[in-house]
C-alpha positions as a printed NumPy array, in Angstrom:
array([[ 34.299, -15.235, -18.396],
       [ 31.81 , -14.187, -15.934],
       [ 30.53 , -10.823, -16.819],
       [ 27.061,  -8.902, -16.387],
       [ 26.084,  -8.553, -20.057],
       [ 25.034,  -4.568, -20.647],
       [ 22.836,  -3.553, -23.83 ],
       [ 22.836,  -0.477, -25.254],
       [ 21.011,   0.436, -28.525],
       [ 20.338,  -3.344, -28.98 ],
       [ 24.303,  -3.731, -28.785],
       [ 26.314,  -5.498, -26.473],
       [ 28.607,  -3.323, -24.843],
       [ 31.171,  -3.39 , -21.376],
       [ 31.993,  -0.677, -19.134],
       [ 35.826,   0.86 , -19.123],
       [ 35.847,  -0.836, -15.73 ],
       [ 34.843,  -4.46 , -17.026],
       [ 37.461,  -3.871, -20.211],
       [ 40.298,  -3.147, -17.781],
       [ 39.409,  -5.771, -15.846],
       [ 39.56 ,  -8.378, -18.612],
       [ 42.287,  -6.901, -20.418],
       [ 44.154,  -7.042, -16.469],
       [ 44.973,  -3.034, -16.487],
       [ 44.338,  -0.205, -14.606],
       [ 40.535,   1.351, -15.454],
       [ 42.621,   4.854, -15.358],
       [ 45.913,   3.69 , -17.774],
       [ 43.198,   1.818, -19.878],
       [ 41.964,   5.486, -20.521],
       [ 45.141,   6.851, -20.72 ],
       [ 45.93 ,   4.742, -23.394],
       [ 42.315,   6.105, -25.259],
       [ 43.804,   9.387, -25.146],
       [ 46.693,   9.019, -26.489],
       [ 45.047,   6.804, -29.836],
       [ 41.571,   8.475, -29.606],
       [ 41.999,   9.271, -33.516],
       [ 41.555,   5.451, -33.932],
       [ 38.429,   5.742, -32.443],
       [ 34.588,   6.606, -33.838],
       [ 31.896,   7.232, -30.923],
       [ 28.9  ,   5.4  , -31.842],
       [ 31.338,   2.831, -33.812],
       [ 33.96 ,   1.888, -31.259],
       [ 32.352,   3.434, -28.043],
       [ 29.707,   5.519, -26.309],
       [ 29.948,   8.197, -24.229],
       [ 27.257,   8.367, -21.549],
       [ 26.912,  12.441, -19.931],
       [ 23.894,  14.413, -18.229],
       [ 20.778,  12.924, -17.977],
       [ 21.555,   9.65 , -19.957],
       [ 23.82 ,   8.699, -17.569],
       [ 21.475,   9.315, -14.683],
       [ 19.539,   7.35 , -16.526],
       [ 21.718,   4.51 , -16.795],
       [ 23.471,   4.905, -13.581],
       [ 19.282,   4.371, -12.139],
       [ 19.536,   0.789, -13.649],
       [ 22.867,  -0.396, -12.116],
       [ 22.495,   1.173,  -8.652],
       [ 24.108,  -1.861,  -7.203],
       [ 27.498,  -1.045,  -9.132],
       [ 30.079,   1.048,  -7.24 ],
       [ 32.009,   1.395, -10.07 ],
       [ 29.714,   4.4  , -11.558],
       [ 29.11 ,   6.245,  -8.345],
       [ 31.543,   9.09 ,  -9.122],
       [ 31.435,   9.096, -12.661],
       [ 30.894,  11.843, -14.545],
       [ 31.023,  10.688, -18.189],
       [ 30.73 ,   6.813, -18.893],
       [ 32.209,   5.052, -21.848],
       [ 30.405,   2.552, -22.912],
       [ 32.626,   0.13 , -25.328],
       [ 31.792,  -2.23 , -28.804],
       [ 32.86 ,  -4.847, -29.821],
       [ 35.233,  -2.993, -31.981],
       [ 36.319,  -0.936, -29.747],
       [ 37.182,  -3.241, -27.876],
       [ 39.376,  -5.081, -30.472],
       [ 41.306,  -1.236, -31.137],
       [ 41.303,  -1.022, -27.367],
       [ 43.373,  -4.786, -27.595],
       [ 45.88 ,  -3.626, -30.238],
       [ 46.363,   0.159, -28.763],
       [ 47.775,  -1.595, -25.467],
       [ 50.098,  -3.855, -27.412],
       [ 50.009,  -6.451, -24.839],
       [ 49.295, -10.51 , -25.329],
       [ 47.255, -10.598, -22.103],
       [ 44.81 ,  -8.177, -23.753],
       [ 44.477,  -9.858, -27.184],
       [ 44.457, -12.91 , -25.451],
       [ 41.237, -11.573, -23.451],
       [ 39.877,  -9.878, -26.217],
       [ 39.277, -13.314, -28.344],
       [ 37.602, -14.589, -24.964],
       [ 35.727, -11.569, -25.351],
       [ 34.118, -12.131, -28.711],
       [ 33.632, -16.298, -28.268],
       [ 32.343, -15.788, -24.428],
       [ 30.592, -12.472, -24.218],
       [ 29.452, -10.701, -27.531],
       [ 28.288, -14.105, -28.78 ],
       [ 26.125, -15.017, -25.94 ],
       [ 22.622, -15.55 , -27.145],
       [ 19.998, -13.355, -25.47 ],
       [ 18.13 , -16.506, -24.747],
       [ 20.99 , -18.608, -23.085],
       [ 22.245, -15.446, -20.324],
       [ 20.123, -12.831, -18.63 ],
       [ 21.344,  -9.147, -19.586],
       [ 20.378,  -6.11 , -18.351],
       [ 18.972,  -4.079, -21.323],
       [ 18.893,  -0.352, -21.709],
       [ 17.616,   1.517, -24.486],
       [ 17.572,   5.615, -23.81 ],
       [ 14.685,   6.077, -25.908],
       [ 12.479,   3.563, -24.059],
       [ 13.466,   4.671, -20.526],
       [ 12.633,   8.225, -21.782],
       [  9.176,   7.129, -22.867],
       [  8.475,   4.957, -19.75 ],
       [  9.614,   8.369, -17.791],
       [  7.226,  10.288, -19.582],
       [  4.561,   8.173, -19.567],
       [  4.789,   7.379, -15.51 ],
       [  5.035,  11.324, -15.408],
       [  1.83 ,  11.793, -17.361],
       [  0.391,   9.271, -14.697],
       [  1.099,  11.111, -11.899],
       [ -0.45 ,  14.374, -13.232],
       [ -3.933,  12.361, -13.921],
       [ -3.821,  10.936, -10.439],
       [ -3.683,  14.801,  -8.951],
       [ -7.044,  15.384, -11.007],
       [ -8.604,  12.26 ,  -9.458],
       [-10.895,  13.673,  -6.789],
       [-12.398,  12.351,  -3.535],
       [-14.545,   9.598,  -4.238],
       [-17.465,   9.279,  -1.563],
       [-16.222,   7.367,   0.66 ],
       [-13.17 ,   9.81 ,   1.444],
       [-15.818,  12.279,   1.169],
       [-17.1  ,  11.246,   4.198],
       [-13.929,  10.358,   6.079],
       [-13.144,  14.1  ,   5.198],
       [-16.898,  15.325,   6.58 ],
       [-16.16 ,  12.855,   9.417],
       [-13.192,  14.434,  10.664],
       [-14.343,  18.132,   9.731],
       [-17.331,  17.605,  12.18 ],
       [-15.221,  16.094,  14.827],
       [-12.44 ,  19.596,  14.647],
       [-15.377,  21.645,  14.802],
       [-17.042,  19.711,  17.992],
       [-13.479,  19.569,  19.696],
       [-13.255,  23.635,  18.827],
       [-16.876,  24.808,  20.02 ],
       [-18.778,  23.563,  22.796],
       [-21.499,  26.157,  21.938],
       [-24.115,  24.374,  19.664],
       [-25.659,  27.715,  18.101],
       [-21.627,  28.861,  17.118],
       [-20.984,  25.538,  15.369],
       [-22.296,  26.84 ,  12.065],
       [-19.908,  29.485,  11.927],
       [-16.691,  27.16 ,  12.452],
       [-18.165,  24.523,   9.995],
       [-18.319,  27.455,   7.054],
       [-14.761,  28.883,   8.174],
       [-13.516,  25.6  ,   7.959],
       [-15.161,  24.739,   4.469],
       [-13.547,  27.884,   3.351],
       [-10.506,  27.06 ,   4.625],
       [-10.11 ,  23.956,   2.569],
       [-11.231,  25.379,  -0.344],
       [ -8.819,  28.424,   0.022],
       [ -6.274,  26.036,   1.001],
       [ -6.5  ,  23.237,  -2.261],
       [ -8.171,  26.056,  -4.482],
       [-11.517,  24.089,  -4.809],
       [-14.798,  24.583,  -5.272],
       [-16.026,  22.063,  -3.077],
       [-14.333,  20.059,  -0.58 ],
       [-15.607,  17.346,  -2.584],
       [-13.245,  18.281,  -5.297],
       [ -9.83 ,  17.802,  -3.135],
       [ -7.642,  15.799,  -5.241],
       [ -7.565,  12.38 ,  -4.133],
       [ -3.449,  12.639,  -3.446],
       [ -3.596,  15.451,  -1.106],
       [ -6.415,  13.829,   1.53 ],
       [ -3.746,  12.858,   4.152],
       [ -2.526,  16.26 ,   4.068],
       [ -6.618,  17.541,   4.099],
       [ -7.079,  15.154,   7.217],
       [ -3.824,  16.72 ,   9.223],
       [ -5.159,  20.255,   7.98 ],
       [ -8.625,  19.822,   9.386],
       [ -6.926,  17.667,  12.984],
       [ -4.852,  21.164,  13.265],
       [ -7.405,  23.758,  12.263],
       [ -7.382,  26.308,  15.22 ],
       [-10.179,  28.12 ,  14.023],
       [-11.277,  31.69 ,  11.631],
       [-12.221,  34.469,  12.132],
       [-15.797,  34.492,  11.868],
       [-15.673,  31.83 ,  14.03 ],
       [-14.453,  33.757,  17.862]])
């Protein structure tokens, strides 16, 4: 029984689609069926049901599965639900495949099969933490070498724009000003280190102040 093995919460679990699919029924009479018994069922016993952001979150680590595409609330399934998922159906097919279930999927060894793990409460934490990352990286400033690259190219707008030697002075401080209005700086020195692409088309498209005519 060739299934990819899904952990949630440390558990083993299957999708509706991969429990239809074993039991040999249709995903949408399979849920039918939960329904009509759903009294004989316990969420976070016998199944879990994914909504929101959690199952953005899990949809992100199974992008490759057309199954979830237009899902908009995913049940995730035991090992005992599973088993009152067998008996609810009444059918020998689905006991049949529910023993292959627990000897060829919920046993499997962690070593033995790769299985794609997800755990809400670590994705969250990796999300937050590669969030707090990116809000560092817009404090990280120009170091000198991009200093320069930025001078280089500020000198090289201001020679393209003014042909007049004693007027230069006056587009170099508009400029200056410019960027400093423009990233809310100090210095141009101090233009976060993320946003120097967009300094370097700013400067290549300055057309000039007005102290500078």
């Amino acid at each position: 029984m060739e299934l990819a093995q899904i952990n949630y919460f440390s558990q083993q679990v299957l999708t509706t689609a991969q429990i239809a699919e074993t039991y040999q029924v249709d995903s949408k009479a399979l849920m039918r069926n939960f329904q009509r018994h759903k009294e004989k069922f316990q969420e976070g016993v016998h199944y879990y049901a994914l909504t929101g952001e959690e199952l953005k979150q899990f949809k992100a680590g199974r992008q490759n599965d057309v199954s979830l595409k237009f899902v908009s609330v995913l049940y995730l399934w035991t090992e005992q639900g599973a088993l009152v998922l067998a008996k609810s159906l009444s059918s020998n097919k689905a006991w049949t495949a529910y023993q292959l279930l627990t000897s060829q999927y919920f046993k499997l060894s962690k070593q033995s099969v790769p299985q794609l793990s997800y755990d809400p409460e670590k994705f969250l934490a990796l999300e937050n933490r590669v969030k707090e990352i990116e809000l560092q990286l817009q404090l990280v400033t120009l170091h000198s070498g991009e200093q320069k690259r930025l001078q280089k190219a500020i000198s090289e707008r201001v020679y393209e724009l003014c042909g007049v030697k004693a007027r230069r002075p006056s587009y170099f401080s508009d400029l200056y000003r410019a960027i400093k209005k423009r990233y809310h700086v100090d210095s141009y020195r101090d233009v976060p280190q993320c946003q120097l692409q967009d300094a370097l088309q700013f400067v290549a498209h300055y057309g000039g102040g007005v102290n500078a005519s």
